[in-house]
N, C-alpha and C positions, 0 to 999 in steps of 0.2 A: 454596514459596510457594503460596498460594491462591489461586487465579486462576478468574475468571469469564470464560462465554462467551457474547457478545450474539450475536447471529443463528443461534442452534444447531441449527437447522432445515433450515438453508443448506447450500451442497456444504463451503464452508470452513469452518462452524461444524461439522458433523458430525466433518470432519477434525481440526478442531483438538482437539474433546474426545476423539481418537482418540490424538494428539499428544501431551497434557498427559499420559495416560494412562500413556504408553512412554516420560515425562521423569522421568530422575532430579531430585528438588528439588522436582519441582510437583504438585499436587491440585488437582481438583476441585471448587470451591467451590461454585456455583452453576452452571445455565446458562438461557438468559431467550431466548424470541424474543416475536416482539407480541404485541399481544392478539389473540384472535380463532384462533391459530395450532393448526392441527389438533397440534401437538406439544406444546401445554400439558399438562403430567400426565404427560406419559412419561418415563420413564426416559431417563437420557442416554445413557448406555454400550450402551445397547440402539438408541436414535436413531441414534447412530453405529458399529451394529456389531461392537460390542468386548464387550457382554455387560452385564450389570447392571451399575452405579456406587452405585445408591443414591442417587443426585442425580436429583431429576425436572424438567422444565423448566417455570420459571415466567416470568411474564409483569409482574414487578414488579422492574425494575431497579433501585431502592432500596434495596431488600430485600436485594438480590443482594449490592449492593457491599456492606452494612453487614458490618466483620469481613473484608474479603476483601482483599488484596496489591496485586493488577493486576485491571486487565477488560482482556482482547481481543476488538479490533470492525472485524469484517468488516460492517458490513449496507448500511446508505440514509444519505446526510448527511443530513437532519433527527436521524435516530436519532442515528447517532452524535453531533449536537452536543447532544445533549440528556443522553445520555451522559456529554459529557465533563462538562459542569457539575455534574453529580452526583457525579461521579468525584471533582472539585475540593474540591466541601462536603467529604466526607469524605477527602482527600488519599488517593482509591488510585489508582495508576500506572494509565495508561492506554494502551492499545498500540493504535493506528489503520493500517487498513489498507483501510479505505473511499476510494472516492475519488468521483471527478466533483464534488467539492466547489465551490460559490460564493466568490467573493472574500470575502462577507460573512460565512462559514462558515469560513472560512479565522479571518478577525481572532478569531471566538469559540473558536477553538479554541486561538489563542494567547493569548488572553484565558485563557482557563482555565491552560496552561501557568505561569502567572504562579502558580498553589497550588499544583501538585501536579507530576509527572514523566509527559509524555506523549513517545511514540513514533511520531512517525506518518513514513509512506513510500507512496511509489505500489506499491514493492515489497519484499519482505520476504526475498527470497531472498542467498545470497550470491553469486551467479553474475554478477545484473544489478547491484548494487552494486560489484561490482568493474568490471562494464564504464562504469556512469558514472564512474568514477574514472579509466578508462583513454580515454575519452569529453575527460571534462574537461583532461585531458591534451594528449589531438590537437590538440581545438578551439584550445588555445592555445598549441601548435607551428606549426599550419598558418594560414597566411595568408586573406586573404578572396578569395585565388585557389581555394579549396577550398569547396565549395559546399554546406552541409551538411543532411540531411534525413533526418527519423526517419521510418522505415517501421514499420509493426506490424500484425496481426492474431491477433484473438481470435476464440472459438466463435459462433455466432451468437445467444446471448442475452444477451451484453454488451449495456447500456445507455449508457454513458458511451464520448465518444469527442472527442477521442485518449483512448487508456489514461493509465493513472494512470502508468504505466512509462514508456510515450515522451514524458512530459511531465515524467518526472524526468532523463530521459535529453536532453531538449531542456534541459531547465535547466543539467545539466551542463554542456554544448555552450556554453550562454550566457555560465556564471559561466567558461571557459576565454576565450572573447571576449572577457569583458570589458564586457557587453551585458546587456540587462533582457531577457530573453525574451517580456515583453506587450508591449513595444515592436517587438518585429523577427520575432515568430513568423506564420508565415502555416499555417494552418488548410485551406482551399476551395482550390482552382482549379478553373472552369470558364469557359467562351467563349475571351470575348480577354482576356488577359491581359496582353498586353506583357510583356515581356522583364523575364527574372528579380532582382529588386535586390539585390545584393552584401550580403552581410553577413545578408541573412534565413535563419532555420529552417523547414525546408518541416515539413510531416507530413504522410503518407501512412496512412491505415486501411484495414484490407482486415474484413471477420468472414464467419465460415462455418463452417460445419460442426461437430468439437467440439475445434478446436485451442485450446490450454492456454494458450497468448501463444507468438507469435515478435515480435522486438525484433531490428531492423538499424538502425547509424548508419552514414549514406554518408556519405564526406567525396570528393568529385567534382570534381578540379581536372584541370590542364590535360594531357590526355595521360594520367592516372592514376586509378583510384579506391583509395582503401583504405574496408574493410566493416568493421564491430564489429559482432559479432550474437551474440543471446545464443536458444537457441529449450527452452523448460521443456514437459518431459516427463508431469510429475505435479505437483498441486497441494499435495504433503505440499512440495516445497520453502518452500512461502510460509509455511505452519502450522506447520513447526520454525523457519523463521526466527523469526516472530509469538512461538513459547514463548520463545526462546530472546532475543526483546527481552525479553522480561515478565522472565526470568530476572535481565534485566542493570540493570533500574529499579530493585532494591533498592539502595539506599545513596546515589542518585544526587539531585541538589538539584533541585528542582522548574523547569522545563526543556521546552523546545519541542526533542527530540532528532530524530535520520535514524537509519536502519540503517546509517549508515556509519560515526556515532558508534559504537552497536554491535558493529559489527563492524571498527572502527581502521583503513578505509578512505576517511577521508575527505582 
């Protein structure tokens, strides 16, 4: 498949076209970061360490998609919705893995879904996908005696927070409840608070240093806790997951899909 990479410039865009590199099935089609970007005109394979490609990076996403399979897009939600709509015009599969997305960002990307095959996830790895699976499970074994809160921390130049991850991992938790997560999740605690309401999703963010994501769900009931934590070492797990959706969009009907579809763990 021919696969384009948006934010090539990036820790995840270098990785990915390091990625695509060492997949059987896939090339190199393009790779694009913004305008203005010191990596315009380079070499991609050299960008990312892996040697000449023969691909140099350009700054005209149109361009990119025309003729190309999938795009994978790590970057900023504007880009990315901007992205997908072009993705759409020309029906190439779209694998998302941007996040801190707006509710409004959110509809146009489902909006786009509606022409073409897109993939999007807070997380791309198989490790966290199996734990929201095993997540969604607890949440709706255990009673609202069990108290549930996603903790997480990332390196410190995350922008977005909670993660794209403890906000797939809270959804989980929800769709096990039984419960809308914009309804019951709580975000802040600080002062007074009063006393915790049964049934809500806490979340916790810690960032520092240059940790890669750790991911724990408490489930905090009477006399017991049980923990689901998931903690990623390297960031090749997200970037083989990422090819390895772009892989799985051929043949597939035009589609709002998860890595769980993916990966047959939903």
């Amino acid at each position: 498949m021919k696969l384009v990479i948006a934010g090539a410039a990036g820790r995840m865009g270098r990785m990915l076209i390091a990625t695509v590199r060492e997949t059987p099935g896939a090339a190199l089609a393009a790779a694009v970061d913004r305008p203005g970007s010191e990596a315009i005109g380079a070499d991609a394979g050299v960008l990312a360490g892996v040697g000449p490609l023969g691909v140099a990076v350009g700054d005209d996403v149109a361009a990119a998609l025309d003729g190309a399979d999938a795009v994978i897009d790590f970057t900023a939600p504007a880009a990315t919705v901007a992205t997908a709509k072009l993705a759409a015009e020309r029906g190439v599969a779209h694998v998302i893995g941007t996040t801190g997305m707006s509710g409004e960002q959110l509809d146009e990307i489902a909006e786009a879904a509606r022409r073409t095959v897109i993939v999007r996830s807070g997380n791309m790895s198989l490790g966290v996908n199996l734990l929201a699976a095993l997540v969604r499970q607890a949440a709706a074994a255990l009673g609202e005696d069990f108290d549930i809160e996603v903790l997480e921390m990332h390196h410190r130049h995350k922008v977005d927070a909670p993660s794209g991850t403890a906000l797939l991992l809270g959804e989980a938790a929800a769709q096990g409840r039984g419960i809308a997560l914009g309804a019951r999740s709580v975000r802040t605690r600080d002062g007074h608070t009063g006393p915790r309401r049964p049934g809500d999703i806490g979340f916790a963010t810690l960032r520092g240093g240059s940790v890669v994501g750790d991911h724990s769900v408490i489930f905090a009931g009477p006399q017991e806790r049980i923990i689901l934590s998931h903690h990623a070492e390297d960031r090749g797990i997200f970037s083989r997951g990422a090819v390895r959706a772009a892989l799985w969009t051929r043949g597939q009907k035009p589609g709002l899909y998860s890595m769980a579809d993916v990966l047959g763990v939903g």
